[in-house]
C-alpha positions in Angstrom: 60.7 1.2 -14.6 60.1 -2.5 -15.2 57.9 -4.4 -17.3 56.5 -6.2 -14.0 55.6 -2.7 -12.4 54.2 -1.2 -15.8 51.9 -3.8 -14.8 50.8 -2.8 -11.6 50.5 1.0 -13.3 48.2 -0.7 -15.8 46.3 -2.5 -13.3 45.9 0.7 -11.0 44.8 2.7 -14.3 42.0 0.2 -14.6 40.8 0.0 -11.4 40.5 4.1 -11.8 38.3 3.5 -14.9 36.3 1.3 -13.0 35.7 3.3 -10.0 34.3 6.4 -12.3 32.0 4.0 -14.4 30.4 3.2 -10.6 30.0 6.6 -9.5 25.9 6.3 -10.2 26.3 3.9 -7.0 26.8 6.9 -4.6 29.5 6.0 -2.6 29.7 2.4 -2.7 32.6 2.8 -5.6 36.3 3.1 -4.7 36.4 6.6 -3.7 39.0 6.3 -0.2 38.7 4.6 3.2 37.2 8.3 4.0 34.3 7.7 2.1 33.6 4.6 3.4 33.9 5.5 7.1 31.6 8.2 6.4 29.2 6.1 4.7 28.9 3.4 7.7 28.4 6.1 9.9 25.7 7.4 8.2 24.1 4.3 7.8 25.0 3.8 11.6 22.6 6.8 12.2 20.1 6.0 9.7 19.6 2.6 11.5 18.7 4.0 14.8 16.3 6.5 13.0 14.7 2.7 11.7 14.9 1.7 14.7 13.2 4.5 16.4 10.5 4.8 13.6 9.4 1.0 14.4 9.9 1.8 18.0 7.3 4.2 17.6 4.9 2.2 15.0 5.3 -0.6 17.9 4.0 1.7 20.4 1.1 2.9 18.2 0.2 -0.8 17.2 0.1 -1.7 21.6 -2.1 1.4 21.9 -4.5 0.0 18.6 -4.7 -2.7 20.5 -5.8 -1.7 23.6 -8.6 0.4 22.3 -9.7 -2.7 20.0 -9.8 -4.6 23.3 -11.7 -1.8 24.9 -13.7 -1.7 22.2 -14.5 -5.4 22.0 -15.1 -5.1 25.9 -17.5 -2.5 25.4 -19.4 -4.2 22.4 -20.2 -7.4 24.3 -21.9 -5.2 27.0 -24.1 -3.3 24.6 -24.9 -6.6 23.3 -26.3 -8.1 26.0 -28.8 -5.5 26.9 -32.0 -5.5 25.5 -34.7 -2.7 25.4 -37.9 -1.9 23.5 -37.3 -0.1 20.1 -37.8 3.8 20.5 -38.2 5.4 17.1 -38.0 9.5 18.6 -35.2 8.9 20.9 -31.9 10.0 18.9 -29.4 9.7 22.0 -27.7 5.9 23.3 -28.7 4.0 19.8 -25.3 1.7 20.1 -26.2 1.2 24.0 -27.9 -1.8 23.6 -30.2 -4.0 21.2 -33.8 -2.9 20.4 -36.7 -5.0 19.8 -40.1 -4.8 18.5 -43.1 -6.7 18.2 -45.0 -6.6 14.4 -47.7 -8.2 13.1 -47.8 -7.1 9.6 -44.6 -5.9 7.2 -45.2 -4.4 4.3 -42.5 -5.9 1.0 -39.5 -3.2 0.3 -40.2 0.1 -0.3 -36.4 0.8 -1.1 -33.0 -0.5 -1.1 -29.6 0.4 -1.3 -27.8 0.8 -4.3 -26.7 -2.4 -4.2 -29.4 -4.0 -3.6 -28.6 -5.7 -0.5 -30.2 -4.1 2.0 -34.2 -3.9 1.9 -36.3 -1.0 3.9 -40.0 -2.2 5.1 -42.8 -0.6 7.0 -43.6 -2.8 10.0 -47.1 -2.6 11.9 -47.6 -3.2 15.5 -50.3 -4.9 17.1 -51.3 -1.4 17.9 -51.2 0.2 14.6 -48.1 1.9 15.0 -45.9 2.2 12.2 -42.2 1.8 12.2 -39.0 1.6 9.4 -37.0 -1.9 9.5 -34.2 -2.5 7.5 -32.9 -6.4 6.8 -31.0 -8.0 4.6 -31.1 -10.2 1.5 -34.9 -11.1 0.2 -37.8 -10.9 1.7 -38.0 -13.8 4.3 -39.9 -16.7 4.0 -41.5 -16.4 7.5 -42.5 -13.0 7.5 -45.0 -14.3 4.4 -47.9 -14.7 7.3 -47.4 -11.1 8.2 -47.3 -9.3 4.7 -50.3 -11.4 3.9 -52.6 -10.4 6.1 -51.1 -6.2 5.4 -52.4 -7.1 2.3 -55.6 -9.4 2.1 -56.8 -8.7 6.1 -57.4 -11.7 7.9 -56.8 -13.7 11.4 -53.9 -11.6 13.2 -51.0 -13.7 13.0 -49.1 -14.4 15.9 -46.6 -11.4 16.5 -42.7 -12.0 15.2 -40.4 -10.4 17.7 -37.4 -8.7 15.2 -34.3 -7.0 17.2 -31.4 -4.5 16.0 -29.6 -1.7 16.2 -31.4 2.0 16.4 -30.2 4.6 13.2 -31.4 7.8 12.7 -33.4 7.6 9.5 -31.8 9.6 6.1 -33.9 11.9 4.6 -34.2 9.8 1.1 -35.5 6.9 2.9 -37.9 8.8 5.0 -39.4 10.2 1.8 -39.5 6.9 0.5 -41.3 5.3 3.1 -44.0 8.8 3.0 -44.3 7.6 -0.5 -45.1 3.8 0.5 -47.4 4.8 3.4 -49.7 7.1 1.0 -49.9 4.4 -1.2 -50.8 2.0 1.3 -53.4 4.5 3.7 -54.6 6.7 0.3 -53.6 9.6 -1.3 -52.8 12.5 2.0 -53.0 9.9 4.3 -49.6 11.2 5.8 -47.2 14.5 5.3 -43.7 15.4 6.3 -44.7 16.9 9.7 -47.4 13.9 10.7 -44.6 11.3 9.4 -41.7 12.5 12.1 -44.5 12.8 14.8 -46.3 9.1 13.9 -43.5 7.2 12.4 -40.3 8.9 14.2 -36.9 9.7 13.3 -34.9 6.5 13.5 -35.6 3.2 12.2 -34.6 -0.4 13.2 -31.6 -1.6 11.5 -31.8 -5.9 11.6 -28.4 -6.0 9.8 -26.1 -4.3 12.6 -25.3 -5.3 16.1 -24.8 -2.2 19.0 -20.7 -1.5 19.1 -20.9 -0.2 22.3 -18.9 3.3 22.7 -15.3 2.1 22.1 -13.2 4.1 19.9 -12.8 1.2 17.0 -12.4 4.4 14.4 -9.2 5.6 16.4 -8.4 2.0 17.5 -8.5 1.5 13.0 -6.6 4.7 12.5 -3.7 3.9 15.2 -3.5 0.5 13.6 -2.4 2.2 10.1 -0.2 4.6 11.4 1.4 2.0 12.9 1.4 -0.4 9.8 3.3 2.4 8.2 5.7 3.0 11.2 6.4 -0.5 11.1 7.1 -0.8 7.3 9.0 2.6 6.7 11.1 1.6 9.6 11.8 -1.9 8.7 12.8 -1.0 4.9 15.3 1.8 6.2 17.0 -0.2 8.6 17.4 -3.1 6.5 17.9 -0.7 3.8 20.8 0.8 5.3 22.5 -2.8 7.1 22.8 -3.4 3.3 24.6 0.1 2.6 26.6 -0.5 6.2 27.8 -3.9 4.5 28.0 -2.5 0.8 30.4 0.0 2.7 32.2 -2.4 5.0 33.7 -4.8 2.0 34.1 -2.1 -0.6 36.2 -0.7 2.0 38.0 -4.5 2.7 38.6 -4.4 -1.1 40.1 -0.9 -1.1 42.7 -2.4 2.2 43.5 -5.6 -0.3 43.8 -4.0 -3.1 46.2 -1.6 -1.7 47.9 -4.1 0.1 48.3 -6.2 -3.0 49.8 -3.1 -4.7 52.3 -2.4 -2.1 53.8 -6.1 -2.5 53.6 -6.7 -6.5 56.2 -3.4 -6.0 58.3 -4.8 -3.4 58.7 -7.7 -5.3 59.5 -5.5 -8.9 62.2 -3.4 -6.8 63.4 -6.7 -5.7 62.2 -6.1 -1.5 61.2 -9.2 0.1 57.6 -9.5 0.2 55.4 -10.2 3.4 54.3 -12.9 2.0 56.9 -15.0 0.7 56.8 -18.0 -1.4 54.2 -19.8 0.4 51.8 -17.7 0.4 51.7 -17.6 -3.8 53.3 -20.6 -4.5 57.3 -21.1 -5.6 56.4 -21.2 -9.4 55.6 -17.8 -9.1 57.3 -16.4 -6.9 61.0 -15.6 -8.3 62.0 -12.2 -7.9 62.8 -10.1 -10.8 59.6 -11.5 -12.8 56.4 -11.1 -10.1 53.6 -10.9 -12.4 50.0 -8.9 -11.8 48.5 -12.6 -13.2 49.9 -14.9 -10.5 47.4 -16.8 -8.6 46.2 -15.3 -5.3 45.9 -17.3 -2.0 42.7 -18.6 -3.3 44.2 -19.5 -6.6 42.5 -16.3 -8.0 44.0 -13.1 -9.7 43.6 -10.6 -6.4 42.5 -7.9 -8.6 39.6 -9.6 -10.3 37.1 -9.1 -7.5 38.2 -5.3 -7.0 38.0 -4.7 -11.0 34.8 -6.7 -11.4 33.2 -5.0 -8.7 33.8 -1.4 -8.3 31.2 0.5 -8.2 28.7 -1.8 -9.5 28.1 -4.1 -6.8 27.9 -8.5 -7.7 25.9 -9.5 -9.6 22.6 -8.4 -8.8 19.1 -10.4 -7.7 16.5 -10.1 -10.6 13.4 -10.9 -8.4 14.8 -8.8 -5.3 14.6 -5.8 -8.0 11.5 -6.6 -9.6 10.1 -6.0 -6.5 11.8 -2.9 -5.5 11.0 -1.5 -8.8 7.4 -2.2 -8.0 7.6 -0.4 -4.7 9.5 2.7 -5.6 6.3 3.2 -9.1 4.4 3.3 -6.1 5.1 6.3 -5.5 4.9 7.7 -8.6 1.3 5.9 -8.4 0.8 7.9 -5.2 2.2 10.8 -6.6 -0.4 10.6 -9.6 -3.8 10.3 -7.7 -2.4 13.5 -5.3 -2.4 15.6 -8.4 -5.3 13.8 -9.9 -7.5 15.0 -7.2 -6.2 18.5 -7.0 -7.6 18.8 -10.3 -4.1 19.1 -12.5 -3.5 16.9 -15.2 -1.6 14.1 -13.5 1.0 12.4 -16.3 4.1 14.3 -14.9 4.0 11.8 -12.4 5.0 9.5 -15.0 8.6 10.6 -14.8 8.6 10.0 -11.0 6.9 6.5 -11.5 10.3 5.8 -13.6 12.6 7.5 -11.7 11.7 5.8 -8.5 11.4 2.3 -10.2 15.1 2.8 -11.7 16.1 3.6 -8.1 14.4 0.9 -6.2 15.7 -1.6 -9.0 18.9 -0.6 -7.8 18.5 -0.6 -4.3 16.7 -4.2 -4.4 19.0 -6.1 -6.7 22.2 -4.1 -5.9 23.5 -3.7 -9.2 21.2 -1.7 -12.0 21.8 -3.3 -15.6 20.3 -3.0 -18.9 17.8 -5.9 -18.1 17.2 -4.6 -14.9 16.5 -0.9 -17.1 14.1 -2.4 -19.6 12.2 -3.9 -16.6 11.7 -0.7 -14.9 10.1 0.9 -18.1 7.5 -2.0 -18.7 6.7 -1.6 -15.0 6.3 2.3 -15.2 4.6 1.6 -18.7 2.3 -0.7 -16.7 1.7 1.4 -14.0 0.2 4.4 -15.6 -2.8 2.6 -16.3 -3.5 1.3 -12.9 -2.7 4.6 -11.1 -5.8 5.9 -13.7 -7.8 2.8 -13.1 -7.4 3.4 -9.2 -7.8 7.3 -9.4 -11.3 6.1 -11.0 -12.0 3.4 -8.5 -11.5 6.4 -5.8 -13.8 8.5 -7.3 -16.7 5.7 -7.4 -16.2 4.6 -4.1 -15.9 8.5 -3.1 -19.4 8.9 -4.6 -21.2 5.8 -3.5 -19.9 6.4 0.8 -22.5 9.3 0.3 -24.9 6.1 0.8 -22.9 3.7 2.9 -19.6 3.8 4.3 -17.9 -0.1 4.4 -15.8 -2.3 2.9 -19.1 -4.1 1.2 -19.5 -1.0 -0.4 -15.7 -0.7 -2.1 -16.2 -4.6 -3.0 -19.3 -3.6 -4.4 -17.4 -0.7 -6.6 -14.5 -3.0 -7.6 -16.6 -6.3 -9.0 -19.1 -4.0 -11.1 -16.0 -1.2 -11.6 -16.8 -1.9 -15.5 -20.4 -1.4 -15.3 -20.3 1.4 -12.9 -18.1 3.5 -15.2 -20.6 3.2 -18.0 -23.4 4.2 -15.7 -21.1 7.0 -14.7 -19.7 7.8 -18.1 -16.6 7.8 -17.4 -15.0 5.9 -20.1 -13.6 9.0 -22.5 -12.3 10.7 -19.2 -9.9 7.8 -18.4 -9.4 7.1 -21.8 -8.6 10.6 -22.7 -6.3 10.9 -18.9 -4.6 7.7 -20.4 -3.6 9.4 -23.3 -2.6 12.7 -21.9 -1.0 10.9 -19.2 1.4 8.7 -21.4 1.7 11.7 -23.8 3.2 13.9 -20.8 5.0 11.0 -19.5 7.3 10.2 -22.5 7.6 14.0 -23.1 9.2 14.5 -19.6 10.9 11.0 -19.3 12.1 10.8 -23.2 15.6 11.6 -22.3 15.8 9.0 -19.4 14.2 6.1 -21.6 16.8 7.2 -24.3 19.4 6.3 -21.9 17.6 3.3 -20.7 16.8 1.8 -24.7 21.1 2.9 -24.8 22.2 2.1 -21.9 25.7 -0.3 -22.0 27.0 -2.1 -18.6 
């Protein structure tokens, strides 16, 4: 055999070293036209499924909207009704708005734990007694009406005050037995004379009637369809990026055979296909072909095909960061599930790595020893914040006992500090954080081993 085809051996030899140093890339290596025909159609398949899945979320978002429109629809007509506030009826409270005349109010009696909503005892011009709730301090023109509550007086002129009916919780109702004993004398009211003189519900100044649309399923449609939407967006971009991966691996595989099958023409002295012009008469003099002649493009053909096996170009730093992030999500997920089921939750550790190695990979398109030793700060990072948000859960879990809304989780999340010292929490999430990294190196050490050794 000749030196010139002792080349092309060599050549072959290390384009088969190459493809088994890419095998962690699945398939997208040099593994046969097979492979690659197999991987576009699977990726072929995997799009429609995307494209189904965000067919689907597309439906679900039309159908959220529809029921936020019928909601919205419905809300306006509640809201321009009017009728006069009835403190024993418990049926039809979001039908309309309900108002009341008062001519004294009495300063809080209660608030919220927040301290943003107020509770008062307002008096009628008829000396009935009902619960309002309003917001913020006590109003400036409402002074007339506790003062004379307070010191007697002229009758002020009545303040007509309008809101939403709620049936009235069982803290604030003792609350407001307390207020009223104080104000009419030890006994002046009990439990019993309370529901029968007072009533069950109280007016709420803070909240407009909704109406009877469904905005809870209107809400819960919307998310399902947010995650149809993303899930089917990432897969189907996902796997158009595998379809392609596939498509030029398997161009490079053609060429590279191609290129094979003339550098041994040319050694047995054949006539090439491509001649002369193609690479140039300097070159190309039969008997001496050499594996380092310029291509077409003025390139060694081989260099792309050796470069790239298996690991794919070179890959796009912020692209991975970002899937790295996303797949320690899940790990993040993965650790407030087993948090709330009561087991120690740091196995999830492992999973936070795992997944950030593998959506490294899948965002950049190449997973290198940088790209390693950013996954395991991000995992490192996310331990802590998948405690800090298992604890945020738990406070805002505790504190929708009193009030459901997203002025309640602000509420948790700018006095989250605070609040975990009130709750003594501290040593548990310091003590979880511990346990949690402890478990999480002890599962993981082998995979950060090969991380802290790992050689492109």
């Amino acid at each position: 055999m000749s030196g010139t085809c002792y080349n092309v051996d060599r050549h072959n030899t290390m384009h088969k070293k190459k493809r088994k140093d890419g095998e962690s890339m699945k398939g997208y290596g040099m593994n046969g036209a097979a492979d690659y025909r197999k991987i576009k159609k699977n990726a072929a398949i995997f799009m429609g499924v995307g494209i189904a899945i965000m067919i689907l979320g597309t439906a679900f978002f039309l159908v959220a909207g529809a029921l936020f429109l019928d909601a919205g629809v419905k809300a306006r007509e509640s809201q321009g009704k009017e009728e006069v506030f009835d403190p024993f009826r418990q049926t039809g409270l979001e039908s309309s708005y309900q108002t009341m005349d008062i001519v004294g109010l009495s300063y809080d009696f209660a608030e919220d734990f927040k301290g943003t909503y107020h509770y008062y005892l307002a008096f009628t011009h008829d000396l009935e007694i009902r619960v309002i709730k309003m917001k913020g301090e006590f109003p400036e023109e409402m002074e007339p009406l506790a003062d004379y509550l307070l010191y007697g007086g002229d009758e002020p002129e009545p303040v007509t005050i309008r809101g939403t009916a709620a049936v009235m919780e069982d803290d604030i109702k003792e609350y407001a037995l307390q207020a009223l004993n104080i104000i009419g004398g030890e006994g002046f009211l009990d439990g019993q004379g309370f529901d029968q003189y007072v009533g069950q519900c109280y007016l709420d100044l803070t909240r407009k009637p909704t109406g009877y649309g469904d905005r809870e399923g209107a809400m819960s449609m919307l998310f399902v369809a947010l995650i149809c939407l993303f899930a089917g967006g990432v897969l189907l971009v996902s796997q158009i990026k595998r379809r392609g991966q596939a498509m030029a691996a398997l161009e490079r595989e053609k060429r590279g055979f191609a290129d094979a099958r003339m550098y041994r023409q040319e050694a047995e002295g054949e006539e090439s296909p491509f001649g002369a012009e193609a690479y140039g008469a300097e070159t190309y003099n039969a008997g001496t072909f050499k594996t380092e002649v310029p291509g077409p493009a003025g390139e060694n053909p081989w260099k792309d095909i050796v470069e790239n096996a298996g690991t794919g170009k070179k890959g796009n730093m912020f692209l991975g960061i970002l899937g790295a992030i996303g797949g320690s999500l899940i790990g993040v997920g993965l650790w407030i599930l087993i948090g709330f089921a009561n087991f120690i939750a740091g196995i999830a550790g492992f999973v936070m790595l795992t997944f950030a190695l593998k959506g490294y990979q899948k965002g950049a398109g190449k997973l290198d020893r940088r790209g390693a030793l950013i996954c395991l700060v991000i995992a490192a990072v996310m331990i802590p914040a998948a405690n800090v948000l298992e604890c945020f859960i738990l406070l805002c879990q505790a504190f929708f006992e009193f009030e459901v809304s997203m002025d309640t989780v602000r509420y948790v999340a700018v006095n989250f500090s605070e609040l975990m010292s009130d709750c003594e929490l501290w040593p548990m999430f310091f003590k979880d954080l511990i346990i949690g990294y402890g478990l999480s190196i002890w599962s993981s050490y082998k995979l950060i081993g090969a991380i802290l050794t790992y050689k492109e």
